[in-house]
N, C-alpha and C positions, 0 to 999 in steps of 0.2 A: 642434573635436574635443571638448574637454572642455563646449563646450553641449551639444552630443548626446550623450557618455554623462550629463549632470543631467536631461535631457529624457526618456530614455529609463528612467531609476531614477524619474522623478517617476508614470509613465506605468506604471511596472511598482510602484510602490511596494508595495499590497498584497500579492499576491504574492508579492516580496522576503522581508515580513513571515513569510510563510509556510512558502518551501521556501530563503530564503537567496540567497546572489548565486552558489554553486556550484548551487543547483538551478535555477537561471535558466539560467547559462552552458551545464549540460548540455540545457534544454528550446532553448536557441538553436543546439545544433549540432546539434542532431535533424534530421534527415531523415526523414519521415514518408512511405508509401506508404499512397492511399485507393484503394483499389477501387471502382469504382462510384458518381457522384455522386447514387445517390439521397436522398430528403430525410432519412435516418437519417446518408450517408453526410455531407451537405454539412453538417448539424447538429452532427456531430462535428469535422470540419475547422474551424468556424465559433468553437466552444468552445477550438483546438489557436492558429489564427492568433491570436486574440484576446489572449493570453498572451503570444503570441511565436516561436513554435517556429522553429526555423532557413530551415527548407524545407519543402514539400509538391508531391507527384507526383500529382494524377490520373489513374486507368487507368480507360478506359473508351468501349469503341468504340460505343458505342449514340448515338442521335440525341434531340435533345428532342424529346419529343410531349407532345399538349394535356394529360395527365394528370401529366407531369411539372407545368408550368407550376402544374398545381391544388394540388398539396402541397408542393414546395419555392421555400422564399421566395428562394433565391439562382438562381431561373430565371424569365422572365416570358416573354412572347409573342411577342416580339421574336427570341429565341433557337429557338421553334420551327424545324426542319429542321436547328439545327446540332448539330453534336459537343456529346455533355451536359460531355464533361469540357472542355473548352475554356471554356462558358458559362459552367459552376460555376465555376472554376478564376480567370476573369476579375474576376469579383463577389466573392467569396472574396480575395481579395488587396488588392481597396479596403478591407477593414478593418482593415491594419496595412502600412504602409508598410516596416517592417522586415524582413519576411517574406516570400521566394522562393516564387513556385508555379510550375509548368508540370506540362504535360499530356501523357498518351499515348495517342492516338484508335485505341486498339485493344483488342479485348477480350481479356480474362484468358487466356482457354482459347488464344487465338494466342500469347500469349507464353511462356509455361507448354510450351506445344509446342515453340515456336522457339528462345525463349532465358530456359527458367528461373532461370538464374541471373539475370535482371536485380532480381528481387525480393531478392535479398539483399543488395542495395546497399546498405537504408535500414537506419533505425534499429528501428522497428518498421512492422509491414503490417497494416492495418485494412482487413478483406473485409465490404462489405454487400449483402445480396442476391443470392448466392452458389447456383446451385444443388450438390447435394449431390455428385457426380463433379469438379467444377471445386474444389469445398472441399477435397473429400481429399488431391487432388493437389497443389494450392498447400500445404495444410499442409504433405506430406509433405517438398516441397521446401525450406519455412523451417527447417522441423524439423532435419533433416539440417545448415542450416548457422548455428540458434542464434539463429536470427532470430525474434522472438516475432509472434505471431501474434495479431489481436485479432479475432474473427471477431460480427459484430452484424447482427440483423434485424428488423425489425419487420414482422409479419404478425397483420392484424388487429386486434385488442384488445394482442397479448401481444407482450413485448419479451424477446429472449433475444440472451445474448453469451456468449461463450466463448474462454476464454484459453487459448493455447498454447504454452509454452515450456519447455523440460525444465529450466533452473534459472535463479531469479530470487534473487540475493542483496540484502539488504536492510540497510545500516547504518541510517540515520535511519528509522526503524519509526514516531516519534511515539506511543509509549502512551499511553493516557488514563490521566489518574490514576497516574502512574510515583512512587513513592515517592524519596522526598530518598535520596541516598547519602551519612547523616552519620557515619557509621561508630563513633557512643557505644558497640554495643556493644565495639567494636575500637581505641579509640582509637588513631591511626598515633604514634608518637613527639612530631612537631609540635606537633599536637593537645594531648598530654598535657601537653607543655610551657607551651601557650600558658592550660589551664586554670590551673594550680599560678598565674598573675597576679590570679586575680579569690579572693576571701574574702569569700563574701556575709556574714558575721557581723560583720563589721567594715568598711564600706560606710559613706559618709554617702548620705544619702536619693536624693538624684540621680542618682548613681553604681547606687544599686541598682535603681532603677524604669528605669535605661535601660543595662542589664546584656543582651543579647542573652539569650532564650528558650534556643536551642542550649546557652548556660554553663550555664543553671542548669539544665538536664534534667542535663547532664554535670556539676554539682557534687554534686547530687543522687544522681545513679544510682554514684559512689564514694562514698558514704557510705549508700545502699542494699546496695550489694555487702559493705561490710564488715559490716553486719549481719547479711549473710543467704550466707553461704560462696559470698562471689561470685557470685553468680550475680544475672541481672535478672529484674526481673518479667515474667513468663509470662503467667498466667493473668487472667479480669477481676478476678477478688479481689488478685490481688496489685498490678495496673495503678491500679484505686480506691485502695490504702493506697500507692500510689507516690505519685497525686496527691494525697493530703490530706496527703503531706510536703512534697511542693510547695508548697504552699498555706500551711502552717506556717510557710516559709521568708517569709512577706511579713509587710513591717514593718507595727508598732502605731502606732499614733494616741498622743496622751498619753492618754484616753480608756479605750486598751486597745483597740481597734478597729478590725482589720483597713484598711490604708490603700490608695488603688485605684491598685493597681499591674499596669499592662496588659499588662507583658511579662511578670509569672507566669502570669498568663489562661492566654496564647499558649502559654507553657510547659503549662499543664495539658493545655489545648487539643488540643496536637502530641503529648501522650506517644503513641501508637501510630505514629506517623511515627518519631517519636527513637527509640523500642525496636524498631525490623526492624533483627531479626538480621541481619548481613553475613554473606552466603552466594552462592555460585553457584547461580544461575536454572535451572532445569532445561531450560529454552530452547536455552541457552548451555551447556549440557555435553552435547547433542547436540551444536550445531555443531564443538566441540571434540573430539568421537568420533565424528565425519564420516570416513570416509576420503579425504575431498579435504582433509583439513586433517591428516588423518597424515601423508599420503604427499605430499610437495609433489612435484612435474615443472615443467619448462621450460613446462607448458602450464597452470600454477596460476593463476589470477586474481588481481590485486593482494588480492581478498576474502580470499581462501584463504592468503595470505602472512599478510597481519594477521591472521587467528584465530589461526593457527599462533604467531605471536609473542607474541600474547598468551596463548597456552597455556602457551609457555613461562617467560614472565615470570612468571606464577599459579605455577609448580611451583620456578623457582628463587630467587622472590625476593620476591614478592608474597606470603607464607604464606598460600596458598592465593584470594587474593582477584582480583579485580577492579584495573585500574587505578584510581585516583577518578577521578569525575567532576568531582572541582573545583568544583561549584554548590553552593552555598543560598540557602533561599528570603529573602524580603525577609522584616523582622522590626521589632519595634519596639526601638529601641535610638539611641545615638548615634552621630554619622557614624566618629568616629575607633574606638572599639569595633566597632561592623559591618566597616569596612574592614579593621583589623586580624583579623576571624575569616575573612573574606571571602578575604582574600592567605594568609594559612595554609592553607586548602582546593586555591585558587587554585597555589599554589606546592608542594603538594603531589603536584594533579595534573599541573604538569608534570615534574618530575623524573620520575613513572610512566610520564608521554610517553616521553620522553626513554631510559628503561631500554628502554620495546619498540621504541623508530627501534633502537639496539643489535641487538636479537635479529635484526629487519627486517632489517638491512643484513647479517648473518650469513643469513641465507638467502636471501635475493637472490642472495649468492655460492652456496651450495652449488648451487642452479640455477640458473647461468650467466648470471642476469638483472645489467644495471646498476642502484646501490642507487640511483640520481634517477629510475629508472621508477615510483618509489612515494614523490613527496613528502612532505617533514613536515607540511604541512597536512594533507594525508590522515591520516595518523598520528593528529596531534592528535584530528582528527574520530571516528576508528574509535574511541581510547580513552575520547573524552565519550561516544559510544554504545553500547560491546560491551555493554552491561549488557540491552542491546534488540536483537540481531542478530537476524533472519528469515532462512531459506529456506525459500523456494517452489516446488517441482517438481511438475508439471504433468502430466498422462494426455498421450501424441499422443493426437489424434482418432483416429488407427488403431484405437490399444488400444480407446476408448471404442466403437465404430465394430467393433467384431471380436467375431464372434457368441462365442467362445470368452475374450474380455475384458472383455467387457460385464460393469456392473457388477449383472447381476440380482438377486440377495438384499436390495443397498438399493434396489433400485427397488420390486420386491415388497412390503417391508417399507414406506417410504411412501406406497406404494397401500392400505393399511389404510384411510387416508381415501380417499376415491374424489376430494377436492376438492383434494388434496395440488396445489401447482403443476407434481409433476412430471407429473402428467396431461399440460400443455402440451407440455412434451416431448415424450412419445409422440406427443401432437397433431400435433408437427413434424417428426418422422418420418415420421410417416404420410404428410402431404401432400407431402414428398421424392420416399416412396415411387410415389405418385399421380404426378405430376410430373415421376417418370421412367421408367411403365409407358406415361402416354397423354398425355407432350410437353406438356402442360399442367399450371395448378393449376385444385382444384376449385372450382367455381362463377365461375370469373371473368367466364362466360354466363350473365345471369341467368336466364337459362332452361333452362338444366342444370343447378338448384341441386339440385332434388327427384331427379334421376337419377342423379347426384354423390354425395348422402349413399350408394346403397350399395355404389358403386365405394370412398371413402374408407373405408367402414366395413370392404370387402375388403382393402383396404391395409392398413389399421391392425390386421385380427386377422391375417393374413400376416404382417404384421413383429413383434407378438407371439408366433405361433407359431413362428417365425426362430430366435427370442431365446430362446425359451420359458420367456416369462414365462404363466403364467398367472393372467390378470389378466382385469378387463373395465372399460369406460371406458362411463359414462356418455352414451347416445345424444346428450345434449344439446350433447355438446362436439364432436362429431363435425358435430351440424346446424350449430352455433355457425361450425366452422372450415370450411365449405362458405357459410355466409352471408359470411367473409371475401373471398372470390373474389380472394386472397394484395391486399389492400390494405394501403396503407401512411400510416395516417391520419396526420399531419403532430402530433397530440399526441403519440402514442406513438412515432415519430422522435425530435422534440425531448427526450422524456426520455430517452432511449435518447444521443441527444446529450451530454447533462449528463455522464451514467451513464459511458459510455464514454471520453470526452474525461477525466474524472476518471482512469480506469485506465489510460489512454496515459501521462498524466502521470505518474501512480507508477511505468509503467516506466521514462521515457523517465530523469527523475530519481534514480531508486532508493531515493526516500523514501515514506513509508506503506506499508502492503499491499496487495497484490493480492489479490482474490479467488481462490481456487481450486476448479473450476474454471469453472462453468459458473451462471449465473445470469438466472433468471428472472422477469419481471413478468407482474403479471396486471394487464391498465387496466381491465377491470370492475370488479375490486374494490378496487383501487387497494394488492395486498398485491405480495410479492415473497420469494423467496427463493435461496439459493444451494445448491450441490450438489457433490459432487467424483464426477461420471462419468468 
């Protein structure tokens, strides 16, 4: 037992590195739903097993044919005439021995009829190649029971996905560039205590070049304060005359001569780090003036307990702040000084733990919940990250999708450019539309390429006048998606693969973000953007 799980961390290591052994645990109980094993679809699934994911379901009543074979690599010749999802499903599973697949050799629209509810099983449901009736309806049924929705196609040149879920909460967000939480403006008590030990003026030489950067910003900025009626430097004028008293602070040579002392640098280095004000994120005083975080019920998310906890902690005890995050960065200094600043921050943020499991377990009871439905680890984890909470809520495709919800003003408005990606969009409408005027897409004859263009170009002012947008699309994209004949070239799957397999996982985990909602490639020009329809 214990070789297989070394085996199995050895094998997952990067990763680990990544999202943690709780975003591993959560991608291992995942239950994943594919739609359709075309080569977008098996490309995604390819990207989901490789990592790990608990399980995987293919649905999909179609059969392999020769053009299957030609674009997806988990199907060959041999499999022509059987169930696509079976074949995928079989190949697909040799690349991770850890990971369950099975198959349902039936198509969407039979089950969706018979037994909707079977798609709310999983974890999340990834629809490829979907036409537009079968999409709605599948949506409308995840929708209803919370179950998110990853909808992906590749036609043609252009890759488009579409997320669907009415709320996506987010603790481990991963910001770039997230600023240290050292709190010099605020020093916590600790803190203040543990500075009043260092006296850079009376320091022998060693003791001062290996003084942690964090002290001397913080010896520094109380003896700026008292200069200057409390208060820290603001502005660049005032940050520059912060640093040249930094810089003063380092000892002489016999010479008279500046001596090279690397953890002042650092200290000069970091002043704009050390000087962010301690304040709430404007991020975070929405989620906090959320009403799912005012109003807790029996039906609150363990999410919505911990914001709420933390809210209240901020108001009765925290004057006004954040739990700490407990981290700083590495630093030049000596091991027993680092460590000793390192357990102060350390020990600081768990006591702040500690105060919201308190608040936690006082609201748990008032909605009838048990206080073990919401572990201390969890705790711990919400307080290292409330400083980065997301929510993400989502259009249904209804709304986007309802001539009367549709979001026209911003599509009009990036129709300015006529080259805008959301061009494609409309593009793929259009051919929807085609598609379910005349039981076909167009051109997929090559010889009703040229009689196609102005059937599609009827579709597509149709479903503009619908909308009534008025707009006008470029002939060219129009020829462009009639030379498509709806192919599904095996580059633009495979990125589409990457693309989406990426966005599973931040569901499935609930770290990083998700885009919202809807997001487009262009493989001719190799550009991309995203959109909230």
């Amino acid at each position: 037992m214990a070789q297989g799980l070394l085996a199995k961390e050895q094998k997952y290591d990067r990763q680990l590195r990544l999202w943690g052994d709780h975003g591993q645990g959560a991608l291992e109980s995942a239950h994943v739903c594919l739609i359709n094993a075309t080569a977008t679809g098996t490309e995604i699934l390819k990207n989901l097993v490789l990592p790990g994911i608990g399980s995987f379901t293919i649905v999909d009543g179609n059969v392999v044919h020769g053009e299957d074979v030609g674009n997806n690599f988990f199907l060959h010749r041999g499999t022509i005439g059987q169930n696509r999802a079976q074949a995928a499903m079989e190949l697909l599973q040799e690349l991770n021995d850890y990971v369950t697949g099975n198959f349902v050799p039936e198509k969407p629209e039979h089950l969706l009829e018979n037994d909707p509810s079977f798609f709310c099983r999983f974890t999340v449901v990834i629809a490829t190649q979907l036409p537009e009736s079968t999409l709605l309806r599948l949506a409308e049924t995840l929708w209803d029971s919370g179950i998110p929705l990853l909808i992906c196609r590749a036609y043609g040149f252009v890759g488009y996905m579409r997320i669907a879920v009415k709320e996506h909460t987010i603790i481990e967000s991963h910001p770039d560039n997230a600023l240290e939480d050292l709190r010099l403006d605020q020093p916590f008590p600790e803190l203040s205590e543990h500075l009043q030990l260092y006296d850079l003026g009376h320091m022998d030489k060693k003791d001062h070049s290996h003084t942690p950067w964090v002290v001397i910003v913080a010896k520094c900025l109380e003896k700026w304060r008292g200069e200057n009626l409390g208060q820290i430097p603001k502005n660049y004028k005032e940050k520059e005359a912060f640093r040249t008293m930094i810089r003063q602070g380092i000892l002489k040579n016999e010479n008279g001569q500046p001596e090279e002392e690397e953890n002042f640098e650092e200290a000069v280095k970091n002043v704009n780090t050390a000087l962010n004000i301690t304040k709430l994120p404007s991020n975070i005083e929405e989620v906090f003036n959320d009403e799912r975080c005012t109003n807790l019920t029996p039906q609150s998310t363990p999410f919505w307990i911990l914001a709420r906890a933390v809210k209240d902690f901020i108001s009765m005890e925290g004057k006004g702040n954040l739990p700490l995050r407990g981290t700083i960065p590495d630093m030049i200094a000596d091991s027993d000084k680092f460590i000793k600043l390192q357990n102060i921050y350390r020990e600081k943020a768990t006591k702040d733990s500690v105060a919201v499991e308190n608040y936690v377990s006082k609201l748990l009871q008032s909605v009838g919940k048990p206080p073990e439905c919401i572990p201390e680890k969890d705790i711990r984890l919400f307080c290292r990250n409330c400083a980065f909470l997301r929510v993400v809520r989502c259009r249904s495709l209804a709304e986007e999708y309802g001539v009367d919800t549709a979001k026209k003003d911003d599509i009009v408005s990036l129709m300015e450019n006529p080259d805008n990606e959301i061009v494609l969009y409309l593009m793929l409408r259009a051919v929807d539309r085609f598609q379910k005027q005349h039981g076909r897409y167009p051109g997929i004859y090559h010889y009703q390429i040229e009689g196609d263009f102005g059937k599609l170009k009827s579709c597509l002012h149709g479903f503009l006048q619908e909308y009534g947008l008025s707009l006008s699309v470029k002939d060219e994209y129009i020829q462009e998606f009639c030379r498509y004949g709806a192919a599904e070239p095996h580059t633009i799957a495979s990125f589409l693969g990457g693309a989406a397999a990426q966005e599973a996982i931040k569901i499935i985990t609930r770290q990083f973000v998700i885009f919202n909602n809807t997001f487009i490639y262009n493989g001719m020009l190799q550009t991309s953007a995203s959109f909230q329809l």
